[in-house]
Rosetta silent file (secondary structure, phi, psi, omega in degrees, C-alpha in Angstrom):
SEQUENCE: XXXXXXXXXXXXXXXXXXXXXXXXXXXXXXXXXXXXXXXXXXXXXXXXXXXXXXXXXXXXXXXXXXXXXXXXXXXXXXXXXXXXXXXXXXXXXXXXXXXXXXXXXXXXXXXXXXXXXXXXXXXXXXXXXXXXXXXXXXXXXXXXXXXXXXXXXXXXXXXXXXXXXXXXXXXXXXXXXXXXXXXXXXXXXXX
SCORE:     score description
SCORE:     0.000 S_00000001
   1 L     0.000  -41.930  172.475  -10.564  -33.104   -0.928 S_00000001
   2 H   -50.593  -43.956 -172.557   -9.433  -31.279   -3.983 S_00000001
   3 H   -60.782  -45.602 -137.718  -12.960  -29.579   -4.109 S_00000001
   4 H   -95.033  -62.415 -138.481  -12.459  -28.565   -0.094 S_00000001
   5 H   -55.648  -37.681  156.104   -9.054  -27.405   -1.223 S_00000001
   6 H   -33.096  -72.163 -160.581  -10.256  -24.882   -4.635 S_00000001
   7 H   -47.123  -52.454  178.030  -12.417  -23.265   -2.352 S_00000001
   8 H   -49.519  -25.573 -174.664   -9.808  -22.249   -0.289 S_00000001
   9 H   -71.989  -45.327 -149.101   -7.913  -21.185   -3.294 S_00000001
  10 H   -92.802  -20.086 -175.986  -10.917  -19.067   -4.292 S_00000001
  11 H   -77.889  -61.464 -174.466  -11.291  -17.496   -0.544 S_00000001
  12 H   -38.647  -64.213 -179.228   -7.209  -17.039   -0.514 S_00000001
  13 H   -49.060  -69.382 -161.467   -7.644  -15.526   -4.025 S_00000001
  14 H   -73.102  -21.314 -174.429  -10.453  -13.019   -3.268 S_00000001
  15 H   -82.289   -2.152  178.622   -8.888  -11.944    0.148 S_00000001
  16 H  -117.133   -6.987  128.924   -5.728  -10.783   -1.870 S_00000001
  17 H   -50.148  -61.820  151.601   -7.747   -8.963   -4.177 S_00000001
  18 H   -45.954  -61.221  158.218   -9.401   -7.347   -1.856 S_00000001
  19 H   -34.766 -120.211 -120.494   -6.216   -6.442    0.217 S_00000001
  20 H   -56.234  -37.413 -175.853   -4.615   -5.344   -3.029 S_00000001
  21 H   -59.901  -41.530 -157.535   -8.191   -3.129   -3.424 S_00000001
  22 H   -82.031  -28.303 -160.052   -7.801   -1.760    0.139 S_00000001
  23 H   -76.138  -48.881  178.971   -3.876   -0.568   -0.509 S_00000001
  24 H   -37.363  -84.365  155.347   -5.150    0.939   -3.883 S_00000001
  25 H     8.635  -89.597 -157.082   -7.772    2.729   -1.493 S_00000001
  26 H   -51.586  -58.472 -127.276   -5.481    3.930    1.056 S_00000001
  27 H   -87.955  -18.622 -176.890   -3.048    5.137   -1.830 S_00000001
  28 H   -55.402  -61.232  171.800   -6.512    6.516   -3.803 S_00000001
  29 H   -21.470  -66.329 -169.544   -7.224    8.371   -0.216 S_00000001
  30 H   -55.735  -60.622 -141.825   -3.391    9.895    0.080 S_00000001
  31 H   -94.698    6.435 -179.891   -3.546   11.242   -3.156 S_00000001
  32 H   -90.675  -48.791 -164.332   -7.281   12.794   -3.392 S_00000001
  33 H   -67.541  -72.066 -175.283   -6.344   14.850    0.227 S_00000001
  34 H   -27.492  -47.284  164.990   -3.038   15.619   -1.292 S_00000001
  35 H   -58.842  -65.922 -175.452   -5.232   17.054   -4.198 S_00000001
  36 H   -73.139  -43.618  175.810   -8.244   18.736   -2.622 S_00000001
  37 L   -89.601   11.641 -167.055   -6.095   20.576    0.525 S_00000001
  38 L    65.206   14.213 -177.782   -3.152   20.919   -1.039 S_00000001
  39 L  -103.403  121.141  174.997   -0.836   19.333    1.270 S_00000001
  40 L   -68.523  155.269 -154.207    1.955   18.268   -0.291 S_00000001
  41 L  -101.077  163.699  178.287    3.264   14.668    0.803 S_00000001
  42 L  -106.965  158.659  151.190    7.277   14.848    3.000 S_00000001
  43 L   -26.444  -17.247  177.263    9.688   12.638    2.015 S_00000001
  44 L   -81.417  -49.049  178.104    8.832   10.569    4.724 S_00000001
  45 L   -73.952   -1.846 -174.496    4.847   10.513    3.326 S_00000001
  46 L  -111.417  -31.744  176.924    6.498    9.313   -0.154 S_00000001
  47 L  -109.812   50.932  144.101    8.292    6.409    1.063 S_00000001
  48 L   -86.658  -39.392  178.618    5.103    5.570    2.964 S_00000001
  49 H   -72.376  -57.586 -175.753    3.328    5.459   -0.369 S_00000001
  50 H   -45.874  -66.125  177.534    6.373    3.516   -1.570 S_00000001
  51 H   -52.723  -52.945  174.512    6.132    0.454    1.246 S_00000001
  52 H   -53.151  -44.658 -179.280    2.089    0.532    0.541 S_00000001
  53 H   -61.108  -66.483 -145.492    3.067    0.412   -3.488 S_00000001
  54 H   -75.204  -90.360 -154.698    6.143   -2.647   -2.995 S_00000001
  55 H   -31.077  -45.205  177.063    2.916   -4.438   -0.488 S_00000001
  56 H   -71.244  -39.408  168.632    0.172   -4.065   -3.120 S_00000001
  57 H   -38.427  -51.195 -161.953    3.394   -5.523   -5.565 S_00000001
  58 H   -81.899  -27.819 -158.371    3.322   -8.857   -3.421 S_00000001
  59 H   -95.942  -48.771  155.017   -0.411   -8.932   -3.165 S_00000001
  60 H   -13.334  -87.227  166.331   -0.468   -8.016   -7.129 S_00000001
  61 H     5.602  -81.901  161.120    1.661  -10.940   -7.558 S_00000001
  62 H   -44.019  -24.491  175.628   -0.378  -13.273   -6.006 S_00000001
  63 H   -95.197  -40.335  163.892   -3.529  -12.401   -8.122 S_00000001
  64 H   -66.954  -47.141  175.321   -1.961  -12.756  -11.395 S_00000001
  65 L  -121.419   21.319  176.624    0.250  -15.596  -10.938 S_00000001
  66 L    99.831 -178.281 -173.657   -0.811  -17.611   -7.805 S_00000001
  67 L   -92.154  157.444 -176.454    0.115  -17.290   -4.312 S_00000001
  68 L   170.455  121.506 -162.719    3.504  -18.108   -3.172 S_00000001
  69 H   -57.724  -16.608  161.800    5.635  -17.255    0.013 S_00000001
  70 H   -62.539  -48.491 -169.461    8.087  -14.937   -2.148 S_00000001
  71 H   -74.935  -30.319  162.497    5.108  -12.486   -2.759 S_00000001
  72 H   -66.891  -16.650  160.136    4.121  -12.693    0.487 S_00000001
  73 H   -61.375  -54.636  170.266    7.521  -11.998    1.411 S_00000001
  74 H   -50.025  -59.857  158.403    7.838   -8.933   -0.406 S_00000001
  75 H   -29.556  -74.999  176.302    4.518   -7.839    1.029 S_00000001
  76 H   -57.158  -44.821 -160.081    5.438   -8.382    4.750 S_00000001
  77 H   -72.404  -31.182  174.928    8.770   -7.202    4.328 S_00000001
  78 H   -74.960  -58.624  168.402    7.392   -3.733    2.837 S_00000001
  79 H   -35.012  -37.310 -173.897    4.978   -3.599    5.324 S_00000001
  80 H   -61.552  -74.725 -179.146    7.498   -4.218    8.013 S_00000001
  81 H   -51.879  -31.471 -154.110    9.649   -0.784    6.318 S_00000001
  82 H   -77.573  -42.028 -174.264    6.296    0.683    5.739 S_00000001
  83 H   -88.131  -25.621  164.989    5.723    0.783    9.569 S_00000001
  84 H   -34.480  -98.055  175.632    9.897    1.514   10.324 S_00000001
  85 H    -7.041 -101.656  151.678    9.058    4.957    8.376 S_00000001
  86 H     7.178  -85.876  177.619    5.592    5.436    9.651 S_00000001
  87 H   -58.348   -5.808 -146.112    6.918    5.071   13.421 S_00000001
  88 H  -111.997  -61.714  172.078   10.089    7.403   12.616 S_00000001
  89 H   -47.717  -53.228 -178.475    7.194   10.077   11.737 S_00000001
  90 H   -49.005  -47.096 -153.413    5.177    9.412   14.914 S_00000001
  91 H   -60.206  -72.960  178.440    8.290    9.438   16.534 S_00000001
  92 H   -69.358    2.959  157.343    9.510   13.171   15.607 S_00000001
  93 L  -130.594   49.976 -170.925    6.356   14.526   16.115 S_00000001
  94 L  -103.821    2.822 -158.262    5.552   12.983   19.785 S_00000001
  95 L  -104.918  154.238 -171.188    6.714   15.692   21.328 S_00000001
  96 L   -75.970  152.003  177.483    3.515   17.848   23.434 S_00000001
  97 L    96.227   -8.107 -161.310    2.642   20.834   21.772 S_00000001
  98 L  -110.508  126.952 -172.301    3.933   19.932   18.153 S_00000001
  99 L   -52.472  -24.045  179.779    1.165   20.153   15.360 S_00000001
 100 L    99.295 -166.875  177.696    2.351   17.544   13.774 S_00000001
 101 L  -102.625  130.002  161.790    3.171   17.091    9.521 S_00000001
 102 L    34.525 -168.746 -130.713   -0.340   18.313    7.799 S_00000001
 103 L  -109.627  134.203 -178.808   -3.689   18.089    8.767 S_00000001
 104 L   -92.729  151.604  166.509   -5.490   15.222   10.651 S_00000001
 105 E   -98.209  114.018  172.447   -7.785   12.668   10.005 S_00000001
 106 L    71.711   14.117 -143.348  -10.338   11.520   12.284 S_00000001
 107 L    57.759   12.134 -172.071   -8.327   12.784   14.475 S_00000001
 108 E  -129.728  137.274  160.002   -4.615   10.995   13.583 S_00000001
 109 L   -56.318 -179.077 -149.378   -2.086   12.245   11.016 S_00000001
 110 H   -94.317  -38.051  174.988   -2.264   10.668    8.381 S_00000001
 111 H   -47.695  -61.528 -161.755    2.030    8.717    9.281 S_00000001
 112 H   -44.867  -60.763 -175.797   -0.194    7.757   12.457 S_00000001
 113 H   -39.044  -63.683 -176.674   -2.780    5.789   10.279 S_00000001
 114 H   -87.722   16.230  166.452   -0.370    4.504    8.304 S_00000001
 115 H   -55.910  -48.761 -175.239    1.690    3.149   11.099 S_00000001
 116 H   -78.321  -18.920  159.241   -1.494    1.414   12.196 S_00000001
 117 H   -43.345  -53.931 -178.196   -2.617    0.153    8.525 S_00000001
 118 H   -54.047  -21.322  176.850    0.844   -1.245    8.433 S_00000001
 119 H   -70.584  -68.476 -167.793    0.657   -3.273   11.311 S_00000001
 120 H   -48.820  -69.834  171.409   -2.704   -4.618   10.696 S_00000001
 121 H   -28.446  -54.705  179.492   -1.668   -5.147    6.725 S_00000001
 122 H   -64.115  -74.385 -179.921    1.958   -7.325    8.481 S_00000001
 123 H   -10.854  -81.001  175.058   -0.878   -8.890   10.630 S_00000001
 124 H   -63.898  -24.734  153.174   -3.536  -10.099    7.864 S_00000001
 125 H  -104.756   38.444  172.540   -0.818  -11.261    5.367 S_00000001
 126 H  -126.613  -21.777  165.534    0.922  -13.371    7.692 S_00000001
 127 H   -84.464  -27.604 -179.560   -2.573  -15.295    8.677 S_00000001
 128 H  -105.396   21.304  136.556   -3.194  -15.616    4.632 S_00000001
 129 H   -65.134  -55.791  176.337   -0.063  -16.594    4.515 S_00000001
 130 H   -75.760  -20.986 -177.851   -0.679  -19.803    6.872 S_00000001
 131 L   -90.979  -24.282  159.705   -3.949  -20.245    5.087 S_00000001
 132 L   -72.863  -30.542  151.899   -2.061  -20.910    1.921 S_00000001
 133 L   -34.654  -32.279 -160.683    0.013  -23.290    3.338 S_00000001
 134 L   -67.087  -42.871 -144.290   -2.780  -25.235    3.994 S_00000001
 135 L   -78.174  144.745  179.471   -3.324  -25.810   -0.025 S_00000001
 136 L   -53.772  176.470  142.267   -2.275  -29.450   -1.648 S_00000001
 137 L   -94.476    2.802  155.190    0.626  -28.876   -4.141 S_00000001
 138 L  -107.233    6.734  152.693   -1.596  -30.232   -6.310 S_00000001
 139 L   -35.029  -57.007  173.914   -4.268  -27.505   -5.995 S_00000001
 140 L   -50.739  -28.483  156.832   -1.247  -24.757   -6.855 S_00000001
 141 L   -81.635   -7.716  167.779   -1.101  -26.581  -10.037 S_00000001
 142 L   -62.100  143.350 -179.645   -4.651  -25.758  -11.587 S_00000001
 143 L   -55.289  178.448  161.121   -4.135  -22.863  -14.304 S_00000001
 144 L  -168.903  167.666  177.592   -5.563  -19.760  -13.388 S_00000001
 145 L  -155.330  146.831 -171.419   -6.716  -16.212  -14.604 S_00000001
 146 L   -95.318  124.968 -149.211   -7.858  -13.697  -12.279 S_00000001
 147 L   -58.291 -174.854  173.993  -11.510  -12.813  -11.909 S_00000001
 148 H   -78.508   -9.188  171.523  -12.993   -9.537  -12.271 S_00000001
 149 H  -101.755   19.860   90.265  -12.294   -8.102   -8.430 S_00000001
 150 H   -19.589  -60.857 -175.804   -8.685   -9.555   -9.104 S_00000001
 151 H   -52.961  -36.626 -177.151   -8.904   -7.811  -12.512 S_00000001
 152 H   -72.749  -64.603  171.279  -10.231   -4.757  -10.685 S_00000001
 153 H   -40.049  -41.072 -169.856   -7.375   -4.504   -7.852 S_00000001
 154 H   -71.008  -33.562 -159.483   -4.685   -4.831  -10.856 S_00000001
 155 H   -73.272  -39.321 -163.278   -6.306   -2.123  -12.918 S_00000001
 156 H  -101.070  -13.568  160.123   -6.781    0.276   -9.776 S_00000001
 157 H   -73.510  -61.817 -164.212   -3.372   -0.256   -8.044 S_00000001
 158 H   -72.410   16.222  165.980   -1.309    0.469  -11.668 S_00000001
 159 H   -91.101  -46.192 -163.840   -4.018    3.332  -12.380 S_00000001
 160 H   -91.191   -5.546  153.908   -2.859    5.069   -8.721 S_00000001
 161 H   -79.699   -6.029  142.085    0.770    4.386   -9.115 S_00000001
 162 H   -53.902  -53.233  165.416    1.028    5.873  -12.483 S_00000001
 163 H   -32.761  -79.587  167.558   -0.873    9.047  -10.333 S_00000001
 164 H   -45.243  -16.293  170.248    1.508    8.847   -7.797 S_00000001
 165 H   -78.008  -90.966 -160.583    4.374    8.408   -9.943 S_00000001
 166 H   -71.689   29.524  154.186    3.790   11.349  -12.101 S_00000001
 167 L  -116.948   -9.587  143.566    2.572   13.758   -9.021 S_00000001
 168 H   -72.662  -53.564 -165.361    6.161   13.024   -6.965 S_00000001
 169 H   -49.008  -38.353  176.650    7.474   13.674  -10.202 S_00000001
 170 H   -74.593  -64.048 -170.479    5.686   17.203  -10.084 S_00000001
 171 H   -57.678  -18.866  174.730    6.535   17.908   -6.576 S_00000001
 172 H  -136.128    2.240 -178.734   10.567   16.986   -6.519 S_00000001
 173 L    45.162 -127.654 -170.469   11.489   16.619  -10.444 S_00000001
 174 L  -125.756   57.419  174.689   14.398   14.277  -10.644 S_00000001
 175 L  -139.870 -160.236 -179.893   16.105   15.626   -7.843 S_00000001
 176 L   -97.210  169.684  164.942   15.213   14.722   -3.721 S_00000001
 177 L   -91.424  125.767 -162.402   12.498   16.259   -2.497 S_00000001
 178 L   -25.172  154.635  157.735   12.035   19.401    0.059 S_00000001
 179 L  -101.327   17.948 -167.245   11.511   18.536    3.652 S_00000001
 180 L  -169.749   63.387 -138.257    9.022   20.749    3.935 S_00000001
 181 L   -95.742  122.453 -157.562    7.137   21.111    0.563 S_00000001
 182 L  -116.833  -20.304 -174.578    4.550   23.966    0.007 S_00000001
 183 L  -158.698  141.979  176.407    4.676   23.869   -4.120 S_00000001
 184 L   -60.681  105.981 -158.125    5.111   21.709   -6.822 S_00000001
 185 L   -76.804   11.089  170.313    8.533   22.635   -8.186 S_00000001
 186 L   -96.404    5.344 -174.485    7.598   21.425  -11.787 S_00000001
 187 L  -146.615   71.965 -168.217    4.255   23.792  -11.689 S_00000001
 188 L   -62.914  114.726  162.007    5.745   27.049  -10.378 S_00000001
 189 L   117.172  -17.206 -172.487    3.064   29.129   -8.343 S_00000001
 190 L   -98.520  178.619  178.731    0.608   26.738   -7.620 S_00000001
 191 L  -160.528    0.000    0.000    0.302   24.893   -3.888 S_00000001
């Protein structure tokens, strides 16, 4: 039964690496378009990054030191704000005729996407939530250290939040940031 029960740990384990892989992704994504077109992220798109960042935190969590309904809390509940935001965006630009914030993907802004990431994100860690549940309390007690696609989601979320960190930092210095942002006010001239 223990043996049944590992596995699950090791399934549990790799789907919140993965997850933690996918936010890294998304946030990889943000910040390459944000690069190559120039479109600067709104204040809106930064604490969009922020709810994806706190979500990859709980899923982070969970890879390093085991699974455990606080990190999944943190998770859901920044997903939960992640889609508040998200829908707030949709919201003010729902009206016909209005172009929207920056340039679509695939046809969707990008706030569209991540409304629907966000759901799907509350969705999928509220089922591996219940699949953790499942686990023995004495499973929860084998040590652990987190494989190499564990290692790899830790490396590649705090590699794009250092990015993301210091390129808000360029775009709003230590002050709030425009509502409308066409140039990095720490790199005067560029866009």
């Amino acid at each position: 039964m223990i043996h049944q029960l590992l596995g699950l740990r090791r399934w549990t384990d790799c789907l919140n690496a993965l997850a933690l892989l996918g936010i890294s992704g998304v946030l990889w994504f943000a910040f390459a378009w944000q690069i190559v077109l120039h479109e600067l992220p709104c204040p809106l798109c930064l604490l969009q990054r922020v709810a994806f960042a706190m979500a990859g935190l709980g899923l982070m969590l969970n890879v390093c030191f085991g699974s455990r309904p606080a990190h999944y809390g943190i998770a859901i509940l920044s997903a939960l704000a992640g889609m508040v935001s998200s829908a707030r965006q949709v919201l003010l630009h729902i009206a016909p005729g209005d172009p929207g914030f920056g340039s679509p993907f695939l046809g969707l802004h990008f706030y569209t996407w991540a409304l629907l990431a966000f759901f799907a994100l509350g969705l999928f860690l509220a089922g591996l939530l219940l699949l953790d549940q499942m686990k023995l309390k004495e499973a929860a007690d084998v040590p652990r250290t987190p494989g190499w696609l564990g290692k790899l989601a830790v490396y590649s979320f705090f590699a794009i939040l250092l990015v993301t960190f210091l390129s808000t930092l360029l775009e709003c210095g230590f002050g709030p940031c425009p509502d409308d942002p066409t140039d990095y006010l720490w790199l005067p001239g560029r866009s």
